[in-house]
C-alpha positions as CSV (number, residue, x, y, z in Angstrom):
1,X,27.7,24.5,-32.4
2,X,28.9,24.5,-36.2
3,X,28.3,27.6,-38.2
4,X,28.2,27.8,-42.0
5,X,28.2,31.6,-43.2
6,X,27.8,32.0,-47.1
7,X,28.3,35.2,-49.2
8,X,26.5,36.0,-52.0
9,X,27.6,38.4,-55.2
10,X,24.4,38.6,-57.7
11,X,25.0,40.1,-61.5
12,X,23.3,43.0,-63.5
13,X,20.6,41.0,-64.4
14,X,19.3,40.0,-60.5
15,X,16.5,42.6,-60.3
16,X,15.1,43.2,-56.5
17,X,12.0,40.7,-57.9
18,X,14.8,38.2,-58.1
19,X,16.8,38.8,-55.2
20,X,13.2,38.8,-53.4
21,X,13.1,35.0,-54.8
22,X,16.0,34.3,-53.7
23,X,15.3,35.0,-50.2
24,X,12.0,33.9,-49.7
25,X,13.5,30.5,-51.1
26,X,16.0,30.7,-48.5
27,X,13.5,31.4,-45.5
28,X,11.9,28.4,-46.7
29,X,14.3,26.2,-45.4
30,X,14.4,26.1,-42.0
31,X,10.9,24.6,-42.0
32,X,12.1,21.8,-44.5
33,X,15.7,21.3,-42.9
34,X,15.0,20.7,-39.2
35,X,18.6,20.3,-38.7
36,X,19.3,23.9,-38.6
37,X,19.4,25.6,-35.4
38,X,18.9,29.1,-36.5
39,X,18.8,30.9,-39.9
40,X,19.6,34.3,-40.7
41,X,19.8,36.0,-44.1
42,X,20.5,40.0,-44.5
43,X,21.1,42.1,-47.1
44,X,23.8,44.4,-47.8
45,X,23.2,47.9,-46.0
46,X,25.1,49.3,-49.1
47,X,27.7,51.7,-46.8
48,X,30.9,50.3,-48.5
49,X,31.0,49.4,-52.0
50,X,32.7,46.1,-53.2
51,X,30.4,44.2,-50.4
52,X,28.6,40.8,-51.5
53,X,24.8,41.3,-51.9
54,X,23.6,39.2,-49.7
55,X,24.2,36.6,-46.7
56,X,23.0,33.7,-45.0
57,X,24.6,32.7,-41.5
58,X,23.3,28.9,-40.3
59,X,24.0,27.1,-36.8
60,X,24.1,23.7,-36.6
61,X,24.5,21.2,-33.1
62,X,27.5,19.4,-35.1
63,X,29.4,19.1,-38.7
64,X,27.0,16.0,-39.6
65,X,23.8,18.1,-39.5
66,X,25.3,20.9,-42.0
67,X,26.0,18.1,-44.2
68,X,22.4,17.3,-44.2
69,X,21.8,20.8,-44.8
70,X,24.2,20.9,-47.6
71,X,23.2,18.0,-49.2
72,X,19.4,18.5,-48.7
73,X,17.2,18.3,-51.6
74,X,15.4,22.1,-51.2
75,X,18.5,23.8,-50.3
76,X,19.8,22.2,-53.7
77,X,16.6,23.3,-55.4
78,X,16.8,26.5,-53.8
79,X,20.3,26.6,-55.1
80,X,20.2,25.8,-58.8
81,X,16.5,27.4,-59.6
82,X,16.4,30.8,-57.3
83,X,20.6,31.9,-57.2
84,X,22.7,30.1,-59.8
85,X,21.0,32.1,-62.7
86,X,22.2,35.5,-61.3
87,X,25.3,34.7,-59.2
88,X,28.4,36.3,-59.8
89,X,30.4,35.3,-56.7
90,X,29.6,32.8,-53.7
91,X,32.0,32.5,-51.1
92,X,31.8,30.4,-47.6
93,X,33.5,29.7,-44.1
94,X,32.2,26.9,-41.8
95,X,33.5,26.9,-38.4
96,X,33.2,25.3,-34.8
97,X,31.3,27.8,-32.1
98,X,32.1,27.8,-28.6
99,X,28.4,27.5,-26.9
């Protein structure tokens, strides 16, 4: 299994409406990307400050099916309509799993 695990820093402009958005455009994809195994996005608990706002943790059978994820026309959408306008920080690890 191949996991890709993004994190997600939003500005002072995201409201909740548009972090809302963002994550019903994210739970969109699994029904438009059947390459993803399983799809989970949470939200920071707010316990520790300095945390990212938000993440999304995808599994994969293999590298090539992340890169259709990646590269996949609704994530890109989802991407450059729902978070660019209010991100602040992204950062991301992909990774083998041992099943």
């Amino acid at each position: 299994m191949f996991r890709h695990i993004v994190l997600l820093t939003f500005d002072d402009t995201a409201s909740p409406a548009d972090v809302d958005a963002i994550v019903e455009g994210l739970e969109t994809l699994p029904d438009s990307i059947p390459e993803i195994r399983q799809y989970v996005i949470g939200r920071d608990a707010r316990i520790n400050d300095g945390n990212a706002d938000l993440t999304a943790v995808a599994d994969f059978d293999d590298v090539d099916d992340y890169l259709v994820y990646r590269d996949h026309p609704a994530h890109k959408a989802v991407i450059s309509e729902r978070m660019a306008p209010y991100l602040a920080g992204r950062s991301a690890i992909q990774f083998e799993v041992a099943d």
